[in-house]
C-alpha positions in Angstrom: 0.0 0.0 0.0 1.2 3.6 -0.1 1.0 5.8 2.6 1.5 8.9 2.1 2.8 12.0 4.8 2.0 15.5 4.5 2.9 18.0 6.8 2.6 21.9 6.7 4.3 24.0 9.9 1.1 26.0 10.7 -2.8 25.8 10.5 -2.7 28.7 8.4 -0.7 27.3 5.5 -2.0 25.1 2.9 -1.3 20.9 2.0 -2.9 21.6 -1.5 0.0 21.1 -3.3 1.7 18.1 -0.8 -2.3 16.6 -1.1 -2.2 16.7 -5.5 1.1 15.3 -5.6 0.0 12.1 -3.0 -2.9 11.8 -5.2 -0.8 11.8 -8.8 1.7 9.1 -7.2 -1.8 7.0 -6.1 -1.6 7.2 -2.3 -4.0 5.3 -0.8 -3.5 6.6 2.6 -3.0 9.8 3.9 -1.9 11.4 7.2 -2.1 15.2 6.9 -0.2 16.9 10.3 -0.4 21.1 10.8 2.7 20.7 13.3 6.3 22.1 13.2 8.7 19.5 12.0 11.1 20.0 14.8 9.7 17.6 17.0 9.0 13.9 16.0 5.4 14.2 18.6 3.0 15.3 16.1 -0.6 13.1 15.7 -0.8 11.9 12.3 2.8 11.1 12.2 2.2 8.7 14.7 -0.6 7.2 13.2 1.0 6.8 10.4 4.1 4.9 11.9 1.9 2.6 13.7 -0.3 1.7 10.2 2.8 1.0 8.4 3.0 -2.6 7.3 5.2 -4.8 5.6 5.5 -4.5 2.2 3.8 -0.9 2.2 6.1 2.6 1.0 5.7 6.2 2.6 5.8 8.7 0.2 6.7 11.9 1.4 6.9 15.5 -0.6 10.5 16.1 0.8 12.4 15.2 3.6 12.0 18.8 5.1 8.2 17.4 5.9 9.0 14.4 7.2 12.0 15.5 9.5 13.8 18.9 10.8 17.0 17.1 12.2 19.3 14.0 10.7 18.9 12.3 13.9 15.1 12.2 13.9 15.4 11.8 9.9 17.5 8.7 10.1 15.2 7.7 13.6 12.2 7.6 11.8 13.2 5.7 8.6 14.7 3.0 10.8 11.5 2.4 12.6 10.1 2.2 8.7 12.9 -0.2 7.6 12.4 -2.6 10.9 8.9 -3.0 9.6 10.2 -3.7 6.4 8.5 -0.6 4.8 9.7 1.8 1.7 10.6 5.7 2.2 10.5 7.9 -0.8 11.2 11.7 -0.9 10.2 12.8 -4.2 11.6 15.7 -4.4 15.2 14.4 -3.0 14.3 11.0 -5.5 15.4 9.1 -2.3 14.4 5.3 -2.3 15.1 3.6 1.0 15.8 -0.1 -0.2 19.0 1.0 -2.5 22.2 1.7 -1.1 22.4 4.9 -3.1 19.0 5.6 -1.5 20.3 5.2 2.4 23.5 7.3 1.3 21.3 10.2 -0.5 18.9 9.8 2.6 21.6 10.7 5.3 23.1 13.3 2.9 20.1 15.3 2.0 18.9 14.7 6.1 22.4 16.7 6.9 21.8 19.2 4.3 18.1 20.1 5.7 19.3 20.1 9.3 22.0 22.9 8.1 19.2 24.5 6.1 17.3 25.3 9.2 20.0 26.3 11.5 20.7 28.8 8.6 17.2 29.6 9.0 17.2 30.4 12.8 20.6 32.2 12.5 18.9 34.8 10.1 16.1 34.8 12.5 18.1 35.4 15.7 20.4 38.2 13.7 17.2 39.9 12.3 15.3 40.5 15.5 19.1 41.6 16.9 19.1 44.0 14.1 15.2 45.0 15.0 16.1 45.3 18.9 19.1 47.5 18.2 16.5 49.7 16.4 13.9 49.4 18.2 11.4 47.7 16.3 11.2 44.8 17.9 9.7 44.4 21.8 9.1 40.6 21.8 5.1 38.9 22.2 2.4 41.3 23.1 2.0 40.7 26.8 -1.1 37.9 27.5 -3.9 40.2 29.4 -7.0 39.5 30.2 -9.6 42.4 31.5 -11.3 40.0 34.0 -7.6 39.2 35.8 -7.3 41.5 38.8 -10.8 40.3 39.7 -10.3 36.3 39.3 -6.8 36.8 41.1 -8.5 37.9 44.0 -11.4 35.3 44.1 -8.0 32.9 43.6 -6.3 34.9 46.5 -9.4 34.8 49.0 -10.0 30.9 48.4 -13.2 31.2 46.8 -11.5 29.5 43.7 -8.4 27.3 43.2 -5.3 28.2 41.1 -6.4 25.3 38.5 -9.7 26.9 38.2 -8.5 30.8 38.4 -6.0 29.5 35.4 -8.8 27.8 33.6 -10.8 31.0 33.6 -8.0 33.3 31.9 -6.8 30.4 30.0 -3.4 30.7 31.2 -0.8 28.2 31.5 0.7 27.9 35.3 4.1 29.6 34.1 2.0 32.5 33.1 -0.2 32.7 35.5 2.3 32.6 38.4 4.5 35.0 36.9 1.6 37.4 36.3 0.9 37.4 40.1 4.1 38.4 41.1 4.5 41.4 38.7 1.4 42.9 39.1 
């Protein structure tokens, strides 16, 4: 069978064109994550690990959407080789079962890994650049009109911290350090 894996980094971007290609190549299975790619904990990628069968192939658009790293790269098409299933990266034209293919594979995995670190390098120079001139202050600060008010009721003991966080939909870390600075 062949599985396909899509993945896009945000809910606002679009799988059309990972989607057509799966389609074109005759996937008959397809696991669509809206996760980054620097972690290997994302849904669908599971799913699809764990429906992988012997004998099957996952397709993917490019190694870039399967994996972020050469570690987890090389990780994750071991668990698909110890199944005794295919990997193909079209755009790479990697093909697990060849030598060439495992060679290409750890190759292009490196290359991708640089590519990002590249990426967060220019990321971490251009918000220098924007500090230095003083167009860039970080997040907008989380605030919520209703906090001074639920804080209190949290304070008093009318409501827990679980439920005071629940109410503001803040995560302890913020919630915590909100109390102390206000």
């Amino acid at each position: 069978m062949k599985i396909g894996y899509v993945r896009v980094s945000t809910t606002e971007q679009n799988t059309a064109r990972q989607e057509t290609l799966m389609s074109e190549l005759g996937v008959e299975q397809l696991y669509i994550d809206r996760a980054s790619g620097k972690s290997v904990d994302r849904p669908e990628l599971k799913k699809m690990l764990a429906y992988a069968r012997e004998g099957d192939t996952v397709i993917v658009e490019s190694i870039s959407r399967f994996a972020r790293n050469t570690h987890d790269l090389l990780d994750l098409v071991e668990q698909l080789t110890e199944k005794r299933v295919e990997f193909i990266s079209r755009k790479e034209a990697i093909d697990t079962p060849t030598p060439s293919g495992k060679f290409m594979l750890t190759i292009f995995g490196a290359v991708a890994e640089l590519e990002r670190e590249y990426i967060l390098q220019r990321q971490r120079e251009g918000i220098a650049i924007a500090k230095r001139q003083g167009k860039y202050t970080g997040r907008k600060p989380i605030s919520h009109p209703d906090f001074d008010r639920v804080v209190q009721f949290w304070q008093d003991g009318s409501i827990t911290a679980v439920e005071a966080m629940r109410r503001l939909d803040m995560k302890p870390s913020t919630f915590y350090r909100k109390v102390r600075h206000r």
